[in-house]
C-alpha positions as a printed Julia matrix, in Angstrom:
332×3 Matrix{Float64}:
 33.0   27.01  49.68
 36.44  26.5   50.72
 38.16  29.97  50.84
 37.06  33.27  51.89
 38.8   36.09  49.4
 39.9   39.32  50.72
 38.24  38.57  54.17
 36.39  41.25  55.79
 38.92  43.63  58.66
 35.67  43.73  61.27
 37.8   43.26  64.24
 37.94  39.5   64.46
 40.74  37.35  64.52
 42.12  35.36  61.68
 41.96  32.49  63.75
 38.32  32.88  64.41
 37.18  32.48  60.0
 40.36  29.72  59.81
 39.02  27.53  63.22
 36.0   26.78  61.14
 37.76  24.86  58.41
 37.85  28.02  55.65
 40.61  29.3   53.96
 41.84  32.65  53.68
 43.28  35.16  51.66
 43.2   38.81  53.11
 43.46  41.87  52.04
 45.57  44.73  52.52
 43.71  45.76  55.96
 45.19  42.64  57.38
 48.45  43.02  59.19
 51.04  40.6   58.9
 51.02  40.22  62.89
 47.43  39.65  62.55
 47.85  36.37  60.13
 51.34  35.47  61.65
 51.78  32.05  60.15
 48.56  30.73  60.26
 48.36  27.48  57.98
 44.5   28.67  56.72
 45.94  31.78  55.44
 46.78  30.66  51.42
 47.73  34.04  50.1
 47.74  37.92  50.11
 45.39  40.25  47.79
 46.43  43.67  46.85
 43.56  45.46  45.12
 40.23  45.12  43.07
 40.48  46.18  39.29
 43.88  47.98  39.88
 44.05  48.26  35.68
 40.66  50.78  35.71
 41.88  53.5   33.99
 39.88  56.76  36.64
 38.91  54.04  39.02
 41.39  50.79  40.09
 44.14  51.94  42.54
 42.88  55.65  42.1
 44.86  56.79  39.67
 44.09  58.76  36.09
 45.82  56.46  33.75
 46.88  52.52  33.35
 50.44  52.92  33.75
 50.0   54.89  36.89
 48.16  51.85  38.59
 50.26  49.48  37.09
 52.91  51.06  39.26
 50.76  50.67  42.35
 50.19  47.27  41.59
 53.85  46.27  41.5
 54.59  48.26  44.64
 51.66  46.36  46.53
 53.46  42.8   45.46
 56.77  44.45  46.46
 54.91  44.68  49.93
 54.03  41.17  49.59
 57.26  39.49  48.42
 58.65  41.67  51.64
 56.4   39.98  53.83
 58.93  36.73  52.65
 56.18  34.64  54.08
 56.0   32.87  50.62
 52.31  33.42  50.21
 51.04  34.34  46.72
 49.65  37.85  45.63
 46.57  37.62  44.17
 44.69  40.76  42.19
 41.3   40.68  40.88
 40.79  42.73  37.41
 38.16  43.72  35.3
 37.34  45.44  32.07
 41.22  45.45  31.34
 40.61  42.39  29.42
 37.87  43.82  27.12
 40.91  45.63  25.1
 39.08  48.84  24.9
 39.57  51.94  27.03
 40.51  50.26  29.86
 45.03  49.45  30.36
 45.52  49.86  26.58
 48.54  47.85  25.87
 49.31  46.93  29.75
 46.96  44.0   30.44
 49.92  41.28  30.01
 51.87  43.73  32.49
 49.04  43.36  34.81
 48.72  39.45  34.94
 52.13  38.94  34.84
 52.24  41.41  38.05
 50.98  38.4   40.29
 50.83  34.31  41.14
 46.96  34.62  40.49
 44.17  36.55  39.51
 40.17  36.68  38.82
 38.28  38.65  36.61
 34.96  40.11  37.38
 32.39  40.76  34.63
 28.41  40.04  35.67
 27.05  39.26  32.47
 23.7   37.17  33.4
 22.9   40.52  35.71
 24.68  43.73  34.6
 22.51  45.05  31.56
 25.1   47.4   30.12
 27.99  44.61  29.66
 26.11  43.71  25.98
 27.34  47.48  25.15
 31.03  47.09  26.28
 31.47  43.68  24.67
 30.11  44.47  21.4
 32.49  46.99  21.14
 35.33  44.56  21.94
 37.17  43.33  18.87
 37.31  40.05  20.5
 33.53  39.4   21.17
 31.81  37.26  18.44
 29.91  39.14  16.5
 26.09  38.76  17.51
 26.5   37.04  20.96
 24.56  37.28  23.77
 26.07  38.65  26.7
 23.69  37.44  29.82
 24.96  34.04  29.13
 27.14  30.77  30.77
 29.26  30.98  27.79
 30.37  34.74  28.41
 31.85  33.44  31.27
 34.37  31.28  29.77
 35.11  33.74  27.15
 36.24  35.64  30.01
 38.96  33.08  31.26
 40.09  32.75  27.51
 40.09  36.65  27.55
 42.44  36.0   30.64
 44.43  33.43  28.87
 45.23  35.58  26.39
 47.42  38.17  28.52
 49.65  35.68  29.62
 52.73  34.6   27.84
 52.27  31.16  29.18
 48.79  30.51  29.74
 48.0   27.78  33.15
 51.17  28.56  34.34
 49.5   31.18  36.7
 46.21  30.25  38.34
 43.05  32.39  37.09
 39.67  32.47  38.4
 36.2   33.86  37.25
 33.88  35.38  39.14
 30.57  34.84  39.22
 27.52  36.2   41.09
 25.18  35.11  43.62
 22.2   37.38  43.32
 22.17  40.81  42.0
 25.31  42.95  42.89
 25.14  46.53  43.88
 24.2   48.14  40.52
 22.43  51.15  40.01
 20.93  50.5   36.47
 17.06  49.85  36.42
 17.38  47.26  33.75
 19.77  45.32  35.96
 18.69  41.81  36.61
 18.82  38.73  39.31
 20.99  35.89  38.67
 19.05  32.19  39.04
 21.02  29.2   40.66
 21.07  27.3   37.22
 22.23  30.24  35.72
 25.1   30.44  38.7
 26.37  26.43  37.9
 26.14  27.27  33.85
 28.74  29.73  34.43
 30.85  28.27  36.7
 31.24  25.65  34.51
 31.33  27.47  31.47
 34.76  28.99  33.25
 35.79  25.91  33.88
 35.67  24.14  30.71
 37.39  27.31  29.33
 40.32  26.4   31.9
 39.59  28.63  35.02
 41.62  27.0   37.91
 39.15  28.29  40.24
 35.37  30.34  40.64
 35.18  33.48  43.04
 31.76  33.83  43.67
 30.29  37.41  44.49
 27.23  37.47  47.06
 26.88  41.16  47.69
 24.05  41.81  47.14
 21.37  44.78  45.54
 18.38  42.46  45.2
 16.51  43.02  48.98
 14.57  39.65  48.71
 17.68  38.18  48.94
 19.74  40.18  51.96
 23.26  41.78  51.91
 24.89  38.74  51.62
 23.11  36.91  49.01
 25.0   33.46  50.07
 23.76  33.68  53.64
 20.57  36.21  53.51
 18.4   33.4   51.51
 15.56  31.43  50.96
 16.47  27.36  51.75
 15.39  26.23  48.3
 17.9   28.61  46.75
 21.15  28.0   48.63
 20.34  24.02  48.61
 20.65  24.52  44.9
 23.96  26.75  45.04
 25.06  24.24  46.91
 24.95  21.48  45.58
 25.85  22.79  42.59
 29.21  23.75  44.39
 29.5   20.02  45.56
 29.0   18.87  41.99
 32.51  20.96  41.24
 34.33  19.99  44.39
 33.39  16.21  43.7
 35.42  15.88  40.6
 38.14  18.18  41.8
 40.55  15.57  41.29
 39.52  14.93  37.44
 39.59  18.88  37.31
 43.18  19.25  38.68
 44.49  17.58  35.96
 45.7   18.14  32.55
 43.59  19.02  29.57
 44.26  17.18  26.42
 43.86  19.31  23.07
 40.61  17.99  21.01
 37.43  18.91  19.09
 34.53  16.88  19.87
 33.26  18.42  16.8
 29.75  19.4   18.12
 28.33  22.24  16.71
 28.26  25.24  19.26
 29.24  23.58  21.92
 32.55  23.99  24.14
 34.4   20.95  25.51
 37.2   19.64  27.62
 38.41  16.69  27.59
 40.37  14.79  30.76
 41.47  11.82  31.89
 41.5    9.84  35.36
 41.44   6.78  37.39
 41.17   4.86  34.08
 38.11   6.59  32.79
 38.13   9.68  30.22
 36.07  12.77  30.97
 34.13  15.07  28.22
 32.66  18.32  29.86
 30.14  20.25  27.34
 28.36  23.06  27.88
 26.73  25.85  24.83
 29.43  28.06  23.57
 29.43  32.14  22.32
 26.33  32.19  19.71
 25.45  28.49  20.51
 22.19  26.82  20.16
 20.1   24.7   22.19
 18.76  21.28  21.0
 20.72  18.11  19.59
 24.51  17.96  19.86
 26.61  15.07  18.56
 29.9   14.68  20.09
 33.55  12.58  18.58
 35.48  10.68  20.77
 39.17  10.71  20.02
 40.46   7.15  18.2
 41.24   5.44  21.56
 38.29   5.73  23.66
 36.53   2.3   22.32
 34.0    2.47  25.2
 30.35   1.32  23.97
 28.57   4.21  25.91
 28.86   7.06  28.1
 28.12   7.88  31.43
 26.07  11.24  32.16
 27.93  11.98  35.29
 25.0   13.56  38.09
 22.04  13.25  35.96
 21.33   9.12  36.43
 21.46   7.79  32.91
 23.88   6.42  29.77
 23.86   7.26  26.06
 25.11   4.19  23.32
 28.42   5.25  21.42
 28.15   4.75  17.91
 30.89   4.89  15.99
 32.95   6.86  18.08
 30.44   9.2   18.37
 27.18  10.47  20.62
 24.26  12.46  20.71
 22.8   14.09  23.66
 20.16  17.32  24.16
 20.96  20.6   25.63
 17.58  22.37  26.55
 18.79  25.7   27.93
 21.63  28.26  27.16
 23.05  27.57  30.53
 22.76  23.37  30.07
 26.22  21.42  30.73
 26.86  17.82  30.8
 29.65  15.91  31.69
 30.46  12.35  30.41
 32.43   9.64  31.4
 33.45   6.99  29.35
 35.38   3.92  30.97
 38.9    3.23  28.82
């Protein structure tokens, strides 16, 4: 956990969240006096789902928000502080009801956005998403992979996709629904996610932790059990450790295993193959192709304490759950 998003306007000072090593990026509540030109402070947000037609910036229709939504940068840019704006959207990116034909006008609004969408816990989500053209047919929505579908959702509204950060969110517990059938998120199914969005090219993971679930408190990152924030994280040191693979660029390739999404890096001498199950994926066996070039004679399964042999350019390794990732490293 390195930055706290649209920090809460309680009456502390800035410098009081920054003087404990965290990152900031406030919200509108915020003054500009208030963050003066503190070095913690990384950006400025303007709104949450500002492209909700009847809900996001208050307004009855798309175009009316969309307005809001460049005025509230306008504020920004007239700060001249040269902080990004940040928004976080939502169903906008389903290509339903929600900004009809504005969505690229929305991204391209800001320097960075997220996207909120609780699949493993919101039950109605499998509704909206099989009515998305977009959705494969069949897929399941409480799933890691529906979280990277949402980054290439993302993706797809920008004319030139990476050039502007986006993030996924993803939940800590069970946020404040109202739906009976709604359900808890588990730590494995947190890090499944997260990396899901990452290996669909999310440049960073918001993570959500208020909370409906009262075994787990308000703030379901700080009101829980040991056992279950030792697992969240270390799953968030897992990520940080191999920020510096992550930073850098993707190279374009099919590993060619059934099901399963994959990104492929390369660093310090050593090439990098993150897998995880993709959109209608099964578990089981998956064999993966190494691009002509990588002559290693067997992979390292990065975390887990153990190599597989290459065989002709190729490898087989076992994913046992929907949310199961791997990530290998193979010395070039």
């Amino acid at each position: 956990m390195n930055v706290y998003h649209n920090a809460e306007h309680d009456g502390s000072s800035m410098q009081s969240i920054t003087d404990t090593g965290m990152l900031v990026i406030p919200g509108g509540e915020w003054t500009q006096s208030e963050v003066g030109s503190n070095p913690g402070v990384v950006g400025w947000d303007t709104d949450d789902e500002c492209e909700m037609v009847g809900l996001g910036c208050g307004n009855v229709s798309a175009a009316q928000n969309l307005t809001v939504m460049k005025q509230l940068v306008a504020n920004i840019r007239a700060k001249n502080d040269g902080r990004p704006a940040f928004a976080n959207y939502s169903k906008g990116i389903f290509g339903t009801y929600w900004a009809p034909g504005l969505m690229d006008d929305f991204m391209a609004a800001v320097d960075a956005s997220s996207n909120d969408q609780y699949f493993y816990t919101r039950a109605d989500l499998q509704f909206e998403v099989d009515r998305t053209p977009s959705w494969p047919t069949g897929a399941k929505a409480a799933s890691s992979a529906a979280y990277g579908w949402v980054a290439d959702r993302m993706r797809v509204y920008q004319a030139s996709p990476g050039i502007k950060p986006n993030w996924v969110f993803v939940e800590s517990a069970r946020p404040f629904l109202e739906s009976n059938s709604d359900r808890t998120i588990t730590p494995e199914q947190m890090e499944g996610a997260m990396w899901s969005a990452i290996i669909h090219e999310a440049r960073g993971i918001d993570i959500f932790q208020h909370n409906n679930d009262p075994q787990f408190g308000t703030y379901s990152l700080v009101d829980i059990p040991a056992d279950r924030k030792a697992k969240i994280k270390a799953a968030l040191a897992g990520i940080q450790s191999l920020a510096p693979v992550l930073n850098t660029q993707s190279y374009a390739w099919d590993a060619g295993a059934e099901g399963a999404d994959t990104m492929l890096k390369a660093k310090d001498g050593s090439a990098y193959l993150f897998a995880g199950i993709g959109l209608n994926g099964t578990t089981g066996s998956k064999t993966f192709t190494l691009p002509a070039g990588i002559t290693g004679t067997q992979v390292e399964v990065v975390g887990e304490n153990r190599t597989i042999s290459i065989q002709s350019g190729k490898f087989t390794d076992s994913f046992a759950n929907e949310y199961t990732h791997h990530i290998y490293k193979i010395t070039l």
